[in-house]
TIZATOR-576169 format. One record per residue (C-alpha): x, y, z; residue number from 1. Coordinates in nm, 3 decimals. Layout:
<nodes>
+---------+---------+---------+-----+
|       u |       v |       w |   i |
+---------+---------+---------+-----+
|       X |       Y |       Z | NUM |
...
+---------+---------+---------+-----+
</nodes>
This chain:
<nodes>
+---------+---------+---------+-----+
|       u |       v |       w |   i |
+---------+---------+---------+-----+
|   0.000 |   0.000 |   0.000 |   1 |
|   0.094 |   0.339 |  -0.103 |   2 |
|   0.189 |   0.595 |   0.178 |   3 |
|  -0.145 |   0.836 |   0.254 |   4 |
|   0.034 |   1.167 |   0.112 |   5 |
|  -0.035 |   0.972 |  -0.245 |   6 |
|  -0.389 |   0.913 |  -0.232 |   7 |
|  -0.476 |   1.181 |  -0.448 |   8 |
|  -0.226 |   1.097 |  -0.724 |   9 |
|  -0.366 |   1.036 |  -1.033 |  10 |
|  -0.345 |   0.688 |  -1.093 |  11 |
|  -0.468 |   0.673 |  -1.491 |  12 |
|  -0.749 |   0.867 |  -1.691 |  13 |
|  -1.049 |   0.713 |  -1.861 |  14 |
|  -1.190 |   0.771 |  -2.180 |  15 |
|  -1.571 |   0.850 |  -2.068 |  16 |
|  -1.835 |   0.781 |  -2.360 |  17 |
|  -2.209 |   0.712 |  -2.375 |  18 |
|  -2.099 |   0.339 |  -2.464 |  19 |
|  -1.873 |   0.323 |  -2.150 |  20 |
|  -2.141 |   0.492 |  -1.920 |  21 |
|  -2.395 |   0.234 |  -2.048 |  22 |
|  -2.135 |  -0.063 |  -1.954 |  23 |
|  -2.091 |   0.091 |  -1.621 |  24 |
|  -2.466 |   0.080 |  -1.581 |  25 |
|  -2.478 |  -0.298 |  -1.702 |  26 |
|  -2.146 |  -0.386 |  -1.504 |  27 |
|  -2.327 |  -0.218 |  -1.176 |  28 |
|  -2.637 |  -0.483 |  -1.160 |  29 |
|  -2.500 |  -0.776 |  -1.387 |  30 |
|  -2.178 |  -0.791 |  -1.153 |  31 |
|  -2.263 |  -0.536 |  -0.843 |  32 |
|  -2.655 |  -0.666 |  -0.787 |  33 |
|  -2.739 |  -0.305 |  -0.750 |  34 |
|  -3.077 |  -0.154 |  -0.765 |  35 |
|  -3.182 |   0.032 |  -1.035 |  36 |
|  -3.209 |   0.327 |  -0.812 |  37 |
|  -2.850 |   0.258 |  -0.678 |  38 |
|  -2.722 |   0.272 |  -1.009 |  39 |
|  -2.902 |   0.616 |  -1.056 |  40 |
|  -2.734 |   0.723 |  -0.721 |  41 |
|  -2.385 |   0.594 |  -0.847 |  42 |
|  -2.361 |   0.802 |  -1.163 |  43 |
|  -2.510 |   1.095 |  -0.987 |  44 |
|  -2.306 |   1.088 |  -0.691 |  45 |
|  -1.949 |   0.958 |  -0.823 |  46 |
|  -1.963 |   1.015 |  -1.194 |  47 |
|  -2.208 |   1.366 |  -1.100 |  48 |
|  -2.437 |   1.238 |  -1.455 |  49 |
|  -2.762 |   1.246 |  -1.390 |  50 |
|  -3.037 |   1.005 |  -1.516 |  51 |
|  -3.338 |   0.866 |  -1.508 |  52 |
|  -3.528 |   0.509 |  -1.409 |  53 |
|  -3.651 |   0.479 |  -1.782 |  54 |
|  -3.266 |   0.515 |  -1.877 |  55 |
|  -3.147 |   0.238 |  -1.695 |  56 |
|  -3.428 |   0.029 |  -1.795 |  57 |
|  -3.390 |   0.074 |  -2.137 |  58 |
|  -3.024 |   0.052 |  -2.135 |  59 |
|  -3.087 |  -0.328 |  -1.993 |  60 |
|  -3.385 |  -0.333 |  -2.303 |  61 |
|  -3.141 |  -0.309 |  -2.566 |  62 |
|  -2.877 |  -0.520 |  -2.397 |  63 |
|  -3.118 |  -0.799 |  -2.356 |  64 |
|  -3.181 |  -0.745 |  -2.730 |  65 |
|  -2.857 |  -0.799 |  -2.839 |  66 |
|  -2.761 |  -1.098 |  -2.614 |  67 |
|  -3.105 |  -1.252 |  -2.736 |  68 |
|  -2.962 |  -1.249 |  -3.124 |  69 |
|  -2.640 |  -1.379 |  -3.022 |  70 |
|  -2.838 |  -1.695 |  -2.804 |  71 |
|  -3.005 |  -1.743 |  -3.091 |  72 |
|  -2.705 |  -1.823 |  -3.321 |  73 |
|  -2.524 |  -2.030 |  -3.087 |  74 |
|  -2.490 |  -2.394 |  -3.205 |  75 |
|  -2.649 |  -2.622 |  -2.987 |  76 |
|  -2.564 |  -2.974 |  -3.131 |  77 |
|  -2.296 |  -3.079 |  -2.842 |  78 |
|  -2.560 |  -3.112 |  -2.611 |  79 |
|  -2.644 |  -3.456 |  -2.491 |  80 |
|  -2.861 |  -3.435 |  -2.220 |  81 |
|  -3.102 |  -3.141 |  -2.174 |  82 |
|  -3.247 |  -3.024 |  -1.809 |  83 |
|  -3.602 |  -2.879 |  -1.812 |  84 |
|  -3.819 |  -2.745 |  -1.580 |  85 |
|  -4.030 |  -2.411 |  -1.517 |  86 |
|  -3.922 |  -2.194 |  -1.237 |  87 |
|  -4.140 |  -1.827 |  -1.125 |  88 |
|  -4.121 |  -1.449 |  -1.158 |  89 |
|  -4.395 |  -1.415 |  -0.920 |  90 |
|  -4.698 |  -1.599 |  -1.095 |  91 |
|  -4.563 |  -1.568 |  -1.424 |  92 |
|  -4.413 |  -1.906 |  -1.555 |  93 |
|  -4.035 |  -1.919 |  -1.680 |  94 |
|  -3.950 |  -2.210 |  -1.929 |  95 |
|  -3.620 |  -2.341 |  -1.842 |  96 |
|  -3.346 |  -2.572 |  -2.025 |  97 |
|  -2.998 |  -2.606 |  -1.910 |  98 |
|  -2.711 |  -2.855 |  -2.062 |  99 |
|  -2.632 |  -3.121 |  -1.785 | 100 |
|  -2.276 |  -3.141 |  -1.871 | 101 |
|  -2.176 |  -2.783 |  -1.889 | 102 |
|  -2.480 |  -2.610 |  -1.695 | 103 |
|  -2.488 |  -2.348 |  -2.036 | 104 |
|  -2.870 |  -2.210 |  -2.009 | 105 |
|  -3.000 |  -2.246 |  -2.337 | 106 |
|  -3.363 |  -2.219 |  -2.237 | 107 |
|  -3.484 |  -1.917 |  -1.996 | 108 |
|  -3.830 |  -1.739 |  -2.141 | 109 |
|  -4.083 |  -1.585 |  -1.967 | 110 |
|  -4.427 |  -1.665 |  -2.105 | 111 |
|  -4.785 |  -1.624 |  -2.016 | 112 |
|  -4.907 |  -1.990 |  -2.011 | 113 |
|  -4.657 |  -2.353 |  -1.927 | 114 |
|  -4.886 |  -2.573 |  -2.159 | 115 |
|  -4.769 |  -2.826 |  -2.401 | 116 |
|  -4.824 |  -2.582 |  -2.716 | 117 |
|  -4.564 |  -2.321 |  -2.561 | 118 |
|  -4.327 |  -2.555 |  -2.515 | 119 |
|  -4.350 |  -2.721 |  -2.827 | 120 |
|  -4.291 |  -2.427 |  -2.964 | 121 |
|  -3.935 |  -2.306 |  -2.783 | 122 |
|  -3.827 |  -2.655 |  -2.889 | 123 |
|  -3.904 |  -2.639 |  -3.236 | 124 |
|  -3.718 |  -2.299 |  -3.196 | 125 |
|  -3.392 |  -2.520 |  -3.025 | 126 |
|  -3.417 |  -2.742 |  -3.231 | 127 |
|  -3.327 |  -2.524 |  -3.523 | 128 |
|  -3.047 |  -2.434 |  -3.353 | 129 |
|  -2.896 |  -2.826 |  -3.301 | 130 |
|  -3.049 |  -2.923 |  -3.030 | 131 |
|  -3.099 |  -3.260 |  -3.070 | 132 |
|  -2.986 |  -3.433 |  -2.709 | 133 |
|  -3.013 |  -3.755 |  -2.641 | 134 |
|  -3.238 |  -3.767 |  -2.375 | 135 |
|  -3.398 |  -3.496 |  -2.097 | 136 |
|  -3.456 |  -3.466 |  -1.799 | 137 |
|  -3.766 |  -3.294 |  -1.628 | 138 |
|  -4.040 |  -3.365 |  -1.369 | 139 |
|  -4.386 |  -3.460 |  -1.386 | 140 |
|  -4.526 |  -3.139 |  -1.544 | 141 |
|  -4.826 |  -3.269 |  -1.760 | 142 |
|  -4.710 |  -2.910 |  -2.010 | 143 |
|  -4.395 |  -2.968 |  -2.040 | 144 |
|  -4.426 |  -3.334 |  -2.110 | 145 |
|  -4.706 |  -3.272 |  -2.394 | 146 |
|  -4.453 |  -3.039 |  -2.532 | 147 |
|  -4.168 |  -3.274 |  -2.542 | 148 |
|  -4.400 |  -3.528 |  -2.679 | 149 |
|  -4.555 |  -3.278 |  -2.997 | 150 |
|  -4.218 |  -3.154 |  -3.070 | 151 |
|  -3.929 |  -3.401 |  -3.001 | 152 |
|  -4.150 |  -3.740 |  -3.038 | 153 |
|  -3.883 |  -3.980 |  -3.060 | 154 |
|  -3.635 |  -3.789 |  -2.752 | 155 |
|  -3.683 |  -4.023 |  -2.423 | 156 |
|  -3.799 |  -3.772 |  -2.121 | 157 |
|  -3.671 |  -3.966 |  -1.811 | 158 |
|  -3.679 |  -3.797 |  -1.415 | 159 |
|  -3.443 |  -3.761 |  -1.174 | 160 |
|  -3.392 |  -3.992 |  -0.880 | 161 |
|  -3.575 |  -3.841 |  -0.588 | 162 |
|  -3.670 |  -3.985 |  -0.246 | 163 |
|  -3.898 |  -3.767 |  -0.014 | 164 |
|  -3.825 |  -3.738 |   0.362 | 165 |
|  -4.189 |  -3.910 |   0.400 | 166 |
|  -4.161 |  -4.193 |   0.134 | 167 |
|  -3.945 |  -4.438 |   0.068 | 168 |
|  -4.059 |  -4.499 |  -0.311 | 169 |
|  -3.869 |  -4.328 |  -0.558 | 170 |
|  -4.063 |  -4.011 |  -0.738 | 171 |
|  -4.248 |  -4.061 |  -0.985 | 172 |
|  -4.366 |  -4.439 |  -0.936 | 173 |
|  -4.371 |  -4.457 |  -1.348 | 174 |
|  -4.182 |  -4.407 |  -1.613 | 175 |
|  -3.801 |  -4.459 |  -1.713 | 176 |
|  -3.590 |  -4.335 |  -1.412 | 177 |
|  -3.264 |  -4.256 |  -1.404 | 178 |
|  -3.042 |  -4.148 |  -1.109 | 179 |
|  -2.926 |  -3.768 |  -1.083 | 180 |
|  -2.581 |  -3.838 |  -1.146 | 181 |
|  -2.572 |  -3.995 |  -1.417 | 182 |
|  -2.711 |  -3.663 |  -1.629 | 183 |
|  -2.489 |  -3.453 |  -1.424 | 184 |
|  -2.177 |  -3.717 |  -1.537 | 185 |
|  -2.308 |  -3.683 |  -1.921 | 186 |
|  -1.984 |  -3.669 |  -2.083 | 187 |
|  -2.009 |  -3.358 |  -2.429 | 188 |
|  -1.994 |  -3.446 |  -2.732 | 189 |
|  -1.687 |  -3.468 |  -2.955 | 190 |
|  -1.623 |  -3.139 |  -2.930 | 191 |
|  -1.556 |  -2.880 |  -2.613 | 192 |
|  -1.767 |  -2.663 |  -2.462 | 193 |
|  -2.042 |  -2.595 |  -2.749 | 194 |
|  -2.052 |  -2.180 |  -2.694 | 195 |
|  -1.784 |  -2.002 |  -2.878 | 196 |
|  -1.592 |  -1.693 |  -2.732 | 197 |
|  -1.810 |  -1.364 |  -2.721 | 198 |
|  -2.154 |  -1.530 |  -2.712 | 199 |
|  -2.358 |  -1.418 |  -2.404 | 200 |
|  -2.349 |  -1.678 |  -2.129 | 201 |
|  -2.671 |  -1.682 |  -1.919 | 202 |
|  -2.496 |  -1.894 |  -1.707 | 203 |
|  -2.205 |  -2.003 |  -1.557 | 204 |
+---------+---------+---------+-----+
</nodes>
């Protein structure tokens, strides 16, 4: 550490453009978790710019956008074994698929109904992409099974291994089960991980 006398030295100088501020204002809740609001206080109070809610919201808008083309062009034939489910933004459903092997979310869309024809209809979408996995894995939901079934007819839909504190039967008592570990184990496909350098990673 520095003595004190230099802590007003001037280290380096940056650049500032509206590009820049806008990646500050991703960086700030992508990486930070901060609030909208506390991104509004940030630039006002460090930076002394001054904006609005509607700023920051659009500024995630049109980064969404753009990481929604680039999703959409990623290659998706290395995946073997597919994880689906739907999670919740309050009572709105989220459709969900994730790659066992490397955990890469290919799958996450909000939607107003979890029935078979919605997801029939993100698959068809994945499956333009390459998605063509061996087998998934997913629970019970009577929707998300229809969907498999209209769009991927001949893809086995198999459920994890699960024992409630209450039961000693395995859930669900029907249908091809297979234990957890062995779609977590799934080894990729011939070649490495499937999403190429620059492509927006919804997860890690």
């Amino acid at each position: 550490m520095k003595p004190f006398r230099d802590a007003d030295k001037v280290l380096f100088s940056l650049p500032v453009t509206r590009r820049w501020l806008e990646q500050v204002i991703l960086a700030l809740t992508m990486i930070g978790h901060a609030s909208m609001r506390g991104v509004i206080e940030f630039m006002s109070d460090l930076l002394g710019v001054s904006i609005s809610l509607g700023t920051v919201h659009n500024v995630h808008q049109r980064a969404a956008q753009r990481a929604m083309a680039i999703n959409n062009s990623i290659d998706l034939s290395a995946i073997r074994v597919g994880l689906h489910d739907e999670i919740f933004q309050g009572t709105r459903p989220v459709l969900t698929g994730i790659d066992a092997a490397s955990t890469y979310c290919y799958l996450l869309a909000d939607e107003d109904h979890r029935d078979g024809d919605t997801w029939a209809i993100h698959l068809l979408d994945l499956q333009r992409q390459g998605l063509h996995p061996d087998f998934t894995v997913a629970d019970a939901g009577t929707g998300l099974r229809a969907g498999q079934k209209l769009a991927w007819p001949d893809t086995p839909v198999t459920a994890m291994f699960s024992i409630s504190a209450s039961s000693s039967k395995p859930w669900p008592t029907s249908g091809h089960v297979w234990p957890a570990a062995y779609a977590l184990n799934a080894k990729p496909s011939k070649r490495d991980w499937p999403i190429p350098a620059g492509a927006a990673r919804t997860a890690s």
